[in-house]
C-alpha positions in Angstrom: 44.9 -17.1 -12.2 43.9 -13.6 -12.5 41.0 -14.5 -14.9 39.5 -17.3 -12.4 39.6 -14.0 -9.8 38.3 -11.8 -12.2 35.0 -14.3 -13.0 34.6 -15.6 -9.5 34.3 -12.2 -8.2 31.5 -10.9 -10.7 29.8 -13.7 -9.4 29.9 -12.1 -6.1 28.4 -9.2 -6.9 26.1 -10.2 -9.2 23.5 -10.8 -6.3 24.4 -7.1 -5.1 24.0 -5.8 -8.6 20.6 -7.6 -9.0 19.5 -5.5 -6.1 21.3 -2.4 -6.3 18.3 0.4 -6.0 18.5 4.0 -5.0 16.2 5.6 -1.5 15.0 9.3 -1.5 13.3 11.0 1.5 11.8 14.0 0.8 9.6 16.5 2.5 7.0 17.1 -0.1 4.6 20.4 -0.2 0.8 19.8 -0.7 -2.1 21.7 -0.2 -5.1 20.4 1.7 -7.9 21.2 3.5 -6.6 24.6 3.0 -3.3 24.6 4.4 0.1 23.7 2.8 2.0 20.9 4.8 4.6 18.8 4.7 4.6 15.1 3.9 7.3 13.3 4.2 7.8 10.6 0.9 10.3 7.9 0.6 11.1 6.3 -2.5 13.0 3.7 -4.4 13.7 3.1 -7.3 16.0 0.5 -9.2 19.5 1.3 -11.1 19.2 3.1 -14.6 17.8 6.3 -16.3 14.2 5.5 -15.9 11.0 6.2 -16.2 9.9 3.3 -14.2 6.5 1.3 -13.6 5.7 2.3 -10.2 4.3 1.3 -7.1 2.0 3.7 -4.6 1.7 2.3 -1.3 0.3 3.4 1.7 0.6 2.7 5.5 -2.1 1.9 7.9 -3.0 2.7 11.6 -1.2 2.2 14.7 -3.1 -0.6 16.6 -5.6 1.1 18.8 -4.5 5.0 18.3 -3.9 5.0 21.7 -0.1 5.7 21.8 1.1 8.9 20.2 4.8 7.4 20.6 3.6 5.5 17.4 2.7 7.9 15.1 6.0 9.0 14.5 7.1 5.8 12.9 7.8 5.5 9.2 6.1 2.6 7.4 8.8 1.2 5.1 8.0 -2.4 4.5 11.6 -3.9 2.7 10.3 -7.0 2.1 7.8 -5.7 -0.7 9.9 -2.8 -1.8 12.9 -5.3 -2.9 10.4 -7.7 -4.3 9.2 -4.4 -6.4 12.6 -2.9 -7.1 14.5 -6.0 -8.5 11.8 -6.3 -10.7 12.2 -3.2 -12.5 9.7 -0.9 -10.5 10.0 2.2 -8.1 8.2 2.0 -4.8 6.7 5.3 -3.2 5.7 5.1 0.7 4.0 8.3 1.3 3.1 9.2 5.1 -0.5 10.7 5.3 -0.5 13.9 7.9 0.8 13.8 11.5 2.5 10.2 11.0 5.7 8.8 9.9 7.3 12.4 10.3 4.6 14.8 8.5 3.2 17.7 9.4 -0.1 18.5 10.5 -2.5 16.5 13.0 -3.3 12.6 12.8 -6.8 13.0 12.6 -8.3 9.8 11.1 -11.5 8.9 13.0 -10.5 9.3 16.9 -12.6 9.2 19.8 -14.0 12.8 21.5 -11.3 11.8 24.2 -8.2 11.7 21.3 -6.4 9.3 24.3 -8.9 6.9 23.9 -8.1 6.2 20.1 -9.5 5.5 17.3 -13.4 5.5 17.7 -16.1 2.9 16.1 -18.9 5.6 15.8 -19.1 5.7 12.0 -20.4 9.4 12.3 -16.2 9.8 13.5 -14.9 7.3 11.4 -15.7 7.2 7.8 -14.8 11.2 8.4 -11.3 9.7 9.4 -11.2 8.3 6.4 -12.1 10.8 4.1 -9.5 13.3 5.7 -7.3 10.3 5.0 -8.2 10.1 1.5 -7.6 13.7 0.9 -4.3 13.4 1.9 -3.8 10.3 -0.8 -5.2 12.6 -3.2 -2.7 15.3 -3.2 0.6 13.3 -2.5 -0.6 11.1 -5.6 -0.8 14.5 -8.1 2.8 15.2 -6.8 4.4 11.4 -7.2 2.3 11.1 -11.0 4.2 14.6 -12.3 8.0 13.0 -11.3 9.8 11.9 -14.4 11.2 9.2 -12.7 7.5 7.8 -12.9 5.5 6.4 -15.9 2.0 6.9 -15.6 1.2 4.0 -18.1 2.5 1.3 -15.1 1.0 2.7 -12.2 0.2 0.8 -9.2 -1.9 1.7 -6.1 -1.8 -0.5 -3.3 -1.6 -0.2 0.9 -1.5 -2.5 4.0 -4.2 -2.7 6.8 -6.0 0.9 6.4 -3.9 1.5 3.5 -4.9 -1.1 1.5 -8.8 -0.1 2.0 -7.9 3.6 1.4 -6.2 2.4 -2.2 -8.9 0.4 -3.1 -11.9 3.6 -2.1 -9.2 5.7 -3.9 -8.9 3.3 -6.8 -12.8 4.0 -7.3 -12.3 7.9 -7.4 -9.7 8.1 -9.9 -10.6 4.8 -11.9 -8.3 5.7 -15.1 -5.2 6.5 -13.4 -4.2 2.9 -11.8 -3.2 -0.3 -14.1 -4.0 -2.0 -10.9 -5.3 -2.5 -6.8 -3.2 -4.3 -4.2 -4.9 -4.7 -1.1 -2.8 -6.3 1.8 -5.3 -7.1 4.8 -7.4 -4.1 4.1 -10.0 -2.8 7.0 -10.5 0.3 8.0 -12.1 -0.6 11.8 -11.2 -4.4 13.2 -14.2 -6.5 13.8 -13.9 -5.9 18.0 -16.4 -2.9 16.4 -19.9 -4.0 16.2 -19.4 -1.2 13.5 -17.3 -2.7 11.5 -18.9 -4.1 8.8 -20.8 -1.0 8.0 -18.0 1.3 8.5 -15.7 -1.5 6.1 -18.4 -1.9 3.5 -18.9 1.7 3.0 -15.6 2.3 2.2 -14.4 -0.5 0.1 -17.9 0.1 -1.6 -16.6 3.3 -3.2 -13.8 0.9 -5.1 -16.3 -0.9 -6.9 -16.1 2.4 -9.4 -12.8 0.8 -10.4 -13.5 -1.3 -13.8 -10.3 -3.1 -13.5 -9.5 -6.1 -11.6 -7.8 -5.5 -8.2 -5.9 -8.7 -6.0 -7.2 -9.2 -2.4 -4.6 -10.6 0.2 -5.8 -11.9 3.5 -4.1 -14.2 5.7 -5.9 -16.4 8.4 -5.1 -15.5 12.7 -5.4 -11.9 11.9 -6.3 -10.0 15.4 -7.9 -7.1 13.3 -10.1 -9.0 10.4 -11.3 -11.9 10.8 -11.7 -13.8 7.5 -14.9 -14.6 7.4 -15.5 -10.7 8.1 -13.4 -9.7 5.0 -14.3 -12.7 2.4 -18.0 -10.9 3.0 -16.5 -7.3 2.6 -15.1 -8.6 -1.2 -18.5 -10.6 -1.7 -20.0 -7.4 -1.5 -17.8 -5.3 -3.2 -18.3 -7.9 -6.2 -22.1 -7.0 -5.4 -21.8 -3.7 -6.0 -19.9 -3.8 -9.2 -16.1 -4.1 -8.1 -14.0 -7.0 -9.9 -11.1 -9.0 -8.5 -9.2 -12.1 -6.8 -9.9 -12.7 -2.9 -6.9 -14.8 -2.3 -6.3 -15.8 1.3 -3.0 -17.7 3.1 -2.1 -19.6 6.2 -0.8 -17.7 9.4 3.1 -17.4 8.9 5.4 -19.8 11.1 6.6 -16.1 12.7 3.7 -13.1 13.9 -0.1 -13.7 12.1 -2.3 -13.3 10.0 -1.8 -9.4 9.4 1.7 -9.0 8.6 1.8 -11.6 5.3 3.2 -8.8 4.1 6.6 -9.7 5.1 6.2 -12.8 3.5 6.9 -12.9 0.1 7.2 -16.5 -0.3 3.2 -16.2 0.6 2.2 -14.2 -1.9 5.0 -13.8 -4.8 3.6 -16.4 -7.2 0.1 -14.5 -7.1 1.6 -11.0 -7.3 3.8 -12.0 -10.7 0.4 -13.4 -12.1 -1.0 -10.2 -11.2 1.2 -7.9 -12.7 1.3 -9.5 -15.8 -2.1 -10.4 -16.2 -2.4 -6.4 -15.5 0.7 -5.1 -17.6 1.0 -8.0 -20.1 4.5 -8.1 -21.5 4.8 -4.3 -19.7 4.8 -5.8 -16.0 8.4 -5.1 -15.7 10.9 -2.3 -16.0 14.2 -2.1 -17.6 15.6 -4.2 -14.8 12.8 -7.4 -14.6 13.7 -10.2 -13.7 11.0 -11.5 -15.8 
């Protein structure tokens, strides 16, 4: 009797043990544009001594930029962090400034009139995203000198203006990444007659990368269209860049833009990915591969 109790509940807490990972929030100190701020960094990582293959992942905007009551929210996307963390990797969600609880101003390509939000003049966009970009740069030095991280698995990878801002950043530091995730990446939706150029000129700057990097679009997204971003990855092939363009139906729940949350969309791709990427290194000590 007490051995049937003893087996049937290990197997009760096997699924628990699968999944057991640790969160950290920290208030990191960077220096940029000449200041030293605060930016806040959450991270997981799974069970054991590491150091781990890891994942870089940044947010994106907040709809329009017209409501500051957003900015404050932290981007923490559980559906892809537990898809990452069972299979062996730690996650880092840094928040650029003024968002998600950092300090200094959201500054990323506003209008004159700040209430109006973000603006599609290109001269105050692409600026946007270079102060973005800058921001990416010195939370990445700080996350690559953790031990818990090894720098020979290193992922970079965002959602919506995060996942254009990895791939630009991808293209500046072409060594450093094993490989590009870009969920839904744009930096301006196409309701800008801008878009296209402001877009192209940004994911251009990827096609430094020499790697391959994996494209995920889904269809009903308000922001990009896809026809608007299958042209955005023709010409980033154009200009030299390399990679999938892989694209899904709307989900039964929300659209197009949050296929994030849907691993079921997107898992079978991802593995191929990682190990196409990593070979037989695409997992840490606790893959499930």
């Amino acid at each position: 009797m007490t051995q049937r109790f003893l087996i049937l509940l290990f197997a009760c807490l096997l699924p628990g043990l699968a999944n057991a990972q640790t969160r950290l929030d920290q208030d990191v100190p960077v220096s940029v544009d000449g200041e030293t701020v605060r930016l806040k960094l959450r991270s997981y990582q799974p069970d054991g001594p590491g150091p781990f293959p890891t994942l870089i992942f940044h947010h994106g905007s907040t709809g329009r930029g017209n409501d500051p009551s957003r900015f404050g929210g932290f981007f923490d996307p559980k559906p892809l962090v537990d898809w990452f963390v069972q299979r062996g990797w730690a996650v880092m969600l840094p928040a650029r400034r003024g968002r998600g609880g950092s300090e200094g101003l959201y500054d990323e390509g506003f209008a004159a009139r700040r209430e109006s939000g973000y603006s599609c003049a290109p001269e105050l966009s692409l600026p946007g995203a270079e102060r973005a970009l800058r921001d990416i740069e010195a939370i990445t030095q700080t996350i690559i000198a953790k031990p818990m991280v090894d720098r020979q698995r290193l992922l970079i990878g965002g959602q919506s203006r995060g996942g254009i801002l990895s791939v630009a950043y991808a293209g500046r530091q072409p060594n450093l990444f094993k490989g590009v995730i870009n969920f839904v990446g744009g930096w301006m939706g196409t309701g800008c007659n801008t878009a296209s150029h402001i877009n192209l000129t940004l994911f251009r700057y990827g096609a430094r990368y020499t790697a391959d990097m994996l494209w995920l679009y889904g269809d009903g997204d308000p922001y990009y269209e896809l026809s608007h971003s299958r042209d955005n990855h023709a010409q980033f092939l154009k200009a030299g860049g390399r990679g999938q363009f892989l694209t899904y139906a709307k989900p039964e729940r929300g659209d197009g833009h949050g296929i994030l949350y849907n691993p079921a969309l997107w898992s079978e791709a991802l593995d191929a990915y990682l190990s196409q990427q990593l070979g037989a290194a695409s997992g840490g000590a606790g893959s499930s591969r």
